[in-house]
C-alpha positions as CSV (number, residue, x, y, z in Angstrom):
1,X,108.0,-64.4,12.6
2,X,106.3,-61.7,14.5
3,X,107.6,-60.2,17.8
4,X,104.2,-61.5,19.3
5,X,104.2,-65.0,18.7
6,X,108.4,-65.0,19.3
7,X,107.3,-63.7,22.9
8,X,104.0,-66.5,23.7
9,X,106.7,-69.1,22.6
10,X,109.2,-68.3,25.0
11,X,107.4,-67.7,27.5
12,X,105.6,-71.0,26.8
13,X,109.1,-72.9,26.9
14,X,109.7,-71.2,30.0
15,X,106.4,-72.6,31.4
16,X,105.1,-69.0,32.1
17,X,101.9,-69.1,30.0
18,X,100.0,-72.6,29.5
19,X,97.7,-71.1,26.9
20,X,97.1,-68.6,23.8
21,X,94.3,-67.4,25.6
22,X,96.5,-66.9,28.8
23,X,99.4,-65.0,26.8
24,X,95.7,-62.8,25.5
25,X,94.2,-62.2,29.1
26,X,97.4,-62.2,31.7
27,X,99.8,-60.9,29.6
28,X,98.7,-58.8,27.1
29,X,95.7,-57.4,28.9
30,X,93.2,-58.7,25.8
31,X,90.3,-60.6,25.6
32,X,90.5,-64.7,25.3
33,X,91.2,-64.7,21.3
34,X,93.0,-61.6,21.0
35,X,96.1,-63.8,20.1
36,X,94.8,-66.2,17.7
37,X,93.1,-62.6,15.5
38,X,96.7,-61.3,16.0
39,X,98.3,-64.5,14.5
40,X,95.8,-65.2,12.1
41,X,95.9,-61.7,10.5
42,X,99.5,-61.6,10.3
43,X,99.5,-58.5,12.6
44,X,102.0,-57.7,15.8
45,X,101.1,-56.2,19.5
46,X,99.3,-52.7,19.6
47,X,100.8,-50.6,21.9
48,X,98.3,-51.1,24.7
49,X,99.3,-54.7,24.5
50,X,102.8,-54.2,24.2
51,X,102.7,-52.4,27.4
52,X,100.5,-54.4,29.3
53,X,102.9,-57.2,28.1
54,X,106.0,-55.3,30.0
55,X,104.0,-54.4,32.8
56,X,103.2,-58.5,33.0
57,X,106.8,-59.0,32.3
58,X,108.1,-56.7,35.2
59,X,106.3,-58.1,37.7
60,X,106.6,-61.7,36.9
61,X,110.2,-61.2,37.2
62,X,110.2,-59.2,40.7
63,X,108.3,-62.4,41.6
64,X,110.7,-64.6,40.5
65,X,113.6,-62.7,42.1
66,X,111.9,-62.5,45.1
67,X,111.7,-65.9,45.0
68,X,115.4,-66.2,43.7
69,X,116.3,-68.8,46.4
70,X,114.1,-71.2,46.3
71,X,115.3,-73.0,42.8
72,X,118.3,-70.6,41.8
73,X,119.6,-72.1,39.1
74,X,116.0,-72.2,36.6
75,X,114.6,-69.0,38.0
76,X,118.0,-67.2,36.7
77,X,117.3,-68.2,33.7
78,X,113.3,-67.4,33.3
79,X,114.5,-63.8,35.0
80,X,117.0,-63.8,32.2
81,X,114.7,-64.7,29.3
82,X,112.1,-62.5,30.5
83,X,114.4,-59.4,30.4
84,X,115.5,-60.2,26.9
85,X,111.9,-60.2,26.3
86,X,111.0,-57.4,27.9
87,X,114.1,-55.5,25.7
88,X,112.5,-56.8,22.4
89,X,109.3,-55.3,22.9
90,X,110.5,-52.1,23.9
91,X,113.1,-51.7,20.8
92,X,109.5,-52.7,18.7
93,X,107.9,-49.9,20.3
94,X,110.7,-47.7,19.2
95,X,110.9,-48.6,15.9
96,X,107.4,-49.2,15.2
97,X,105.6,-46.7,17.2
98,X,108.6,-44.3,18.0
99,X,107.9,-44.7,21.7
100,X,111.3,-44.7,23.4
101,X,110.3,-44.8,27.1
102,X,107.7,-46.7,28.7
103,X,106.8,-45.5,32.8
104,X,105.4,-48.6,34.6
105,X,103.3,-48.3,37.4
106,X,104.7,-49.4,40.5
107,X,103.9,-52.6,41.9
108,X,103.5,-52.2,45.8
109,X,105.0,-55.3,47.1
110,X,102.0,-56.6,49.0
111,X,100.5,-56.9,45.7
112,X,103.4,-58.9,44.6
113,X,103.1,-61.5,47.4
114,X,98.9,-62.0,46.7
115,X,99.9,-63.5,43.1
């Protein structure tokens, strides 16, 4: 199974994304069906969308942490899962595309409490 579709089902079990067309546009920074060509030609994230993914990834989960109170016990384990998730994609950017470090913008945190 690809790296891609591991990472829309997790974050589909962990009620993050609703939709394939979500995981395209919020996560991944694609259009609508970006996912479903992906799947259906057997082909992983590019790099843009790999990024884009850990960008999405980063600041769901300073969301969730700053939220970290309200329902501890399931928003561990979303922060959790969304770690792991974030270390999967960047050990497939390693190996695929032999990028080893990835410099995400920072997130001012009035922009975190809008979404």
């Amino acid at each position: 199974m690809l790296l891609i579709e591991q990472v829309y089902i997790k974050l589909s079990e962990c009620d993050l994304v609703e939709t394939a067309e979500d995981f395209s546009r919020d996560w991944c920074g694609k259009s609508r069906s970006w996912y479903a060509e992906r799947r259906h030609n057997k082909r992983d994230f590019s790099v843009t969308a790999a990024i884009n993914c850990i960008e999405a990834i980063n600041l769901k989960r300073a969301l969730l942490s700053m939220r970290g109170r309200r329902f501890s016990g399931l928003l561990e384990v979303e922060i959790r899962e969304l770690g792991q998730l974030q270390e999967d994609i960047q050990t497939y950017l390693a190996e695929q595309h032999r990028i080893t470090e990835v410099a995400l913008s920072k997130t001012p945190r009035s922009q975190l409490l809008e979404k």
